[in-house]
Kinemage of the C-alpha trace (Angstrom):
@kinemage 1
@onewidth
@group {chain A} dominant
@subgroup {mainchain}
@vectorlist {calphas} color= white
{ca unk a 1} P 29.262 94.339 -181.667
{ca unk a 2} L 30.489 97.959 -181.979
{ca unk a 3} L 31.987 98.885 -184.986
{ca unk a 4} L 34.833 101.862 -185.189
{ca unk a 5} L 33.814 104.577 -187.348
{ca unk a 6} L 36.400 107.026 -186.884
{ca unk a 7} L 37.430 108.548 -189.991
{ca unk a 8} L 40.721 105.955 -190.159
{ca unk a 9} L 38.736 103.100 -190.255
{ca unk a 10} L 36.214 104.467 -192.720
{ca unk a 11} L 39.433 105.715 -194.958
{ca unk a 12} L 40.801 101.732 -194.651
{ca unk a 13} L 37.192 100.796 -195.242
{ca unk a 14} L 37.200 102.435 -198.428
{ca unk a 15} L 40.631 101.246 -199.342
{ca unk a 16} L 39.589 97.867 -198.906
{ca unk a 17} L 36.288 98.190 -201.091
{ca unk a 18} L 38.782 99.770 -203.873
{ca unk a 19} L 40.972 96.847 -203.221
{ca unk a 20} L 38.189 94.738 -203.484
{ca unk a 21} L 36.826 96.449 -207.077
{ca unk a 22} L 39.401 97.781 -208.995
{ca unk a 23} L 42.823 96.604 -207.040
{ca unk a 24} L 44.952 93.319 -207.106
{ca unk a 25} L 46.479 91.646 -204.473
{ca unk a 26} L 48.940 88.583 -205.688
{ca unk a 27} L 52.824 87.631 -205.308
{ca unk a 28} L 55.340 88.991 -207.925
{ca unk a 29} L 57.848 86.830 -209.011
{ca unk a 30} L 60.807 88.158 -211.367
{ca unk a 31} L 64.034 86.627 -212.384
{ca unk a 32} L 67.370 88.877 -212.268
{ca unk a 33} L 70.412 87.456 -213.148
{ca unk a 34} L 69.336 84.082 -213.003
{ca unk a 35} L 67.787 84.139 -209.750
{ca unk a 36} L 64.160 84.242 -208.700
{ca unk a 37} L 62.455 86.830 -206.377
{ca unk a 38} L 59.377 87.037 -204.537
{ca unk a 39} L 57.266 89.494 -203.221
{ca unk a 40} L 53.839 90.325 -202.005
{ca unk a 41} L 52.238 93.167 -204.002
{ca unk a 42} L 48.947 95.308 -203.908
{ca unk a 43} L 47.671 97.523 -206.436
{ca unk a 44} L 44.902 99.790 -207.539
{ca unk a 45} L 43.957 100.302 -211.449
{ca unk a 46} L 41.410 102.862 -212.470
{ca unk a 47} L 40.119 106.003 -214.596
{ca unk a 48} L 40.334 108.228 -210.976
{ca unk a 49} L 43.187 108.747 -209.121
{ca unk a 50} L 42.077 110.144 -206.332
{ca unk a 51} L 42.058 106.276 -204.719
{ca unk a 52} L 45.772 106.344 -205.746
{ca unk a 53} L 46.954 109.172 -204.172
{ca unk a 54} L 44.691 108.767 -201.036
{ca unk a 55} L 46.277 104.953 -200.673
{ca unk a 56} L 50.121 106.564 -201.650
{ca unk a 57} L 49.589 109.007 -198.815
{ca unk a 58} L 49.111 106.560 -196.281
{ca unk a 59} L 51.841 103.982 -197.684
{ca unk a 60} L 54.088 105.656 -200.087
{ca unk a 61} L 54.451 104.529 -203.958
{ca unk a 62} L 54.200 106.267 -207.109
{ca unk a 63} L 51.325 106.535 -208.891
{ca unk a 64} L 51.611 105.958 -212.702
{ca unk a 65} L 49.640 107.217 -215.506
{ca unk a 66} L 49.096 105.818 -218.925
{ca unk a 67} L 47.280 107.699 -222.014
{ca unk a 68} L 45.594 105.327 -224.062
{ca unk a 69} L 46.169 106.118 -228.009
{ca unk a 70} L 42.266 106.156 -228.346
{ca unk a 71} L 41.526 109.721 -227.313
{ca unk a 72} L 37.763 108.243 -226.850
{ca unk a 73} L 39.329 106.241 -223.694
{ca unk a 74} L 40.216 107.702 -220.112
{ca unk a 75} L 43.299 107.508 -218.690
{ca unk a 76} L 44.322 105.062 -216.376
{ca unk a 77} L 45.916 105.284 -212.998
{ca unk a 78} L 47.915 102.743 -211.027
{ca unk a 79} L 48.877 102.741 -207.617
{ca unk a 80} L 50.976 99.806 -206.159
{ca unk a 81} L 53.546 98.545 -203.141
{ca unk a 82} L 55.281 95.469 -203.385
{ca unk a 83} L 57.294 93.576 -200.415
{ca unk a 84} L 57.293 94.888 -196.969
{ca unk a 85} L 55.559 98.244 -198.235
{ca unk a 86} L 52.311 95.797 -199.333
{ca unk a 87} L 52.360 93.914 -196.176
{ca unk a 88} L 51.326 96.995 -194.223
{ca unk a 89} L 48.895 97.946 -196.926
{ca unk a 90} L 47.218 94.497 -196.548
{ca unk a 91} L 47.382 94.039 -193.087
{ca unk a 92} L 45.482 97.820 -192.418
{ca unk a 93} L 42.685 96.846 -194.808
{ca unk a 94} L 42.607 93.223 -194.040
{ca unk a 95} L 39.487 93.580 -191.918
{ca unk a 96} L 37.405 95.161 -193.875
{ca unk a 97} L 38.175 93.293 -197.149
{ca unk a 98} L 35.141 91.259 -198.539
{ca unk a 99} L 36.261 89.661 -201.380
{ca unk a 100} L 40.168 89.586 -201.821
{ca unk a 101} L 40.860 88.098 -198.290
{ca unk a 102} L 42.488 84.476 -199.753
{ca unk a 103} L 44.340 86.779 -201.666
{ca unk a 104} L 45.541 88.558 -198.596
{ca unk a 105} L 46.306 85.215 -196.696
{ca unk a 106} L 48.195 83.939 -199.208
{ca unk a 107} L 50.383 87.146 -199.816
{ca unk a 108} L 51.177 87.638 -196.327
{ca unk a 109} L 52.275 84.413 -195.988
{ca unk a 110} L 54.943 84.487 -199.174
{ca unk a 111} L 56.152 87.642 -197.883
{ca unk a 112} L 56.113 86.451 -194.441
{ca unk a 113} L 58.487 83.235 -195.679
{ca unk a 114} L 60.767 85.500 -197.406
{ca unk a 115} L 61.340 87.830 -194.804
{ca unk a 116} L 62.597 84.801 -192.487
{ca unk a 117} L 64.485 83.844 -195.217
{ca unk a 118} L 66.553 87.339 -194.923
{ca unk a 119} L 67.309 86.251 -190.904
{ca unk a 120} L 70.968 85.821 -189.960
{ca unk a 121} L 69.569 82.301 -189.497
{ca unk a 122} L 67.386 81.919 -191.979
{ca unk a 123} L 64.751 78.461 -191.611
{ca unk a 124} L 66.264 77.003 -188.774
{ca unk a 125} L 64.169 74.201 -188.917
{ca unk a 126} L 64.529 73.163 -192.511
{ca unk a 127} L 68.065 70.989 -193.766
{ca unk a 128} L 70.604 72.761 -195.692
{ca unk a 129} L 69.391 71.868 -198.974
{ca unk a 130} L 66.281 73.565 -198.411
{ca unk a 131} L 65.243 75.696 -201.397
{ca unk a 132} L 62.704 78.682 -200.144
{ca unk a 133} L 61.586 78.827 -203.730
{ca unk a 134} L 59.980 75.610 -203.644
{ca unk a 135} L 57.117 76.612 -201.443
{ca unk a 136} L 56.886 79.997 -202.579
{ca unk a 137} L 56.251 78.942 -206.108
{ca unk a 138} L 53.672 76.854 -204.452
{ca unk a 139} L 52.129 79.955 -203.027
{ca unk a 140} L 51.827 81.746 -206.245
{ca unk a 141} L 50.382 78.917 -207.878
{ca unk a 142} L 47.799 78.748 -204.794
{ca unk a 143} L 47.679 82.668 -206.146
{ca unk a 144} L 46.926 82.090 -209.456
{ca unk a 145} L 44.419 79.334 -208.713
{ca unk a 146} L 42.447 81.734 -206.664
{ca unk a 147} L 42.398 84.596 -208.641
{ca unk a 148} L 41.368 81.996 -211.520
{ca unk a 149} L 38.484 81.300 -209.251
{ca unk a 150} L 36.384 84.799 -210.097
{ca unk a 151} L 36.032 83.240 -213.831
{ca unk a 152} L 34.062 80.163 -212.570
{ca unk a 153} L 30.567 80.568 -213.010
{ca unk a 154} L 28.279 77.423 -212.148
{ca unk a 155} L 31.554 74.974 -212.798
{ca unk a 156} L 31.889 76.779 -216.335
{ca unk a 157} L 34.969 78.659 -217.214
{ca unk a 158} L 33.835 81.601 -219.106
{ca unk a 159} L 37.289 82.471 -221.315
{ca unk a 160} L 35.535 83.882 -224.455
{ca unk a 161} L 34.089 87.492 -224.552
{ca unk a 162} L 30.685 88.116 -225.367
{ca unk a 163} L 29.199 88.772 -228.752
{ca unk a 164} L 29.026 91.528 -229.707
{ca unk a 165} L 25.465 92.499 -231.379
{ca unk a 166} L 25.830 93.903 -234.711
């Protein structure tokens, strides 16, 4: 099997090992005026941002920094697209992604529901009292589940931190 090595796919390659590190992939969900919203959203968090600015220059975002109060600690950069901006972010690293690809699934599909939902027609297929909501809630949960999934070590949740040798 050849595999492309043109700088592109190395630079998505690399994305998708940052992703994979020190990045999030999940669904948002936020309540304005009494209404829930949904979206797919990708991130990087980290002490360099030259990951940011590489991943904002090929899909847009801003890139926030935040000085801790501890002058002993770095700073720390985020980097992150949410909605339709994500879904091309995910999709162009999707391939190379080891670890975060459930995570990828499952946001492509919420933001794949909620962009029918924004059809002149929106789910054709479902009654009238259909509530979108419904299943994407489920899809978060399914989120949440799998992101709680890195924790589990040998069917042990490990929740406490380690001690700390005095």
């Amino acid at each position: 099997m050849a595999t492309d090595t043109s700088p592109e796919a190395l630079t998505l390659a690399y994305l998708a090992g940052v992703i994979d590190s020190d990045g999030f992939i999940s669904i948002n969900r936020s309540t304005r005026k009494g209404r829930l919203y949904f979206g797919a959203v990708i991130g990087i968090s980290g002490t360099r941002p030259q990951p940011h600015e590489l991943a904002a220059s090929l899909w847009g975002g801003q890139i926030y920094c935040y000085q801790p109060k501890n002058p002993r600690h770095r700073a720390q950069y985020q980097w992150s697209r949410q909605g339709e901006g994500a879904v091309a972010a995910i999709l162009a690293i999707q391939p190379y992604l080891r670890i975060k690809q459930e995570q990828a699934r499952i946001a492509l599909e919420a933001q794949e529901h909620i962009s029918e939902g924004r059809c002149e027609d929106p789910y054709p297929w479902f009654g009238p009292d259909y509530d979108p909501n419904v299943l994407l809630n489920e899809l978060r949960d399914e989120m949440v589940f799998v992101l709680n999934q890195g924790r589990r070590i040998t069917s042990r949740t490990w929740d406490q931190f380690p001690a700390v040798p005095s």
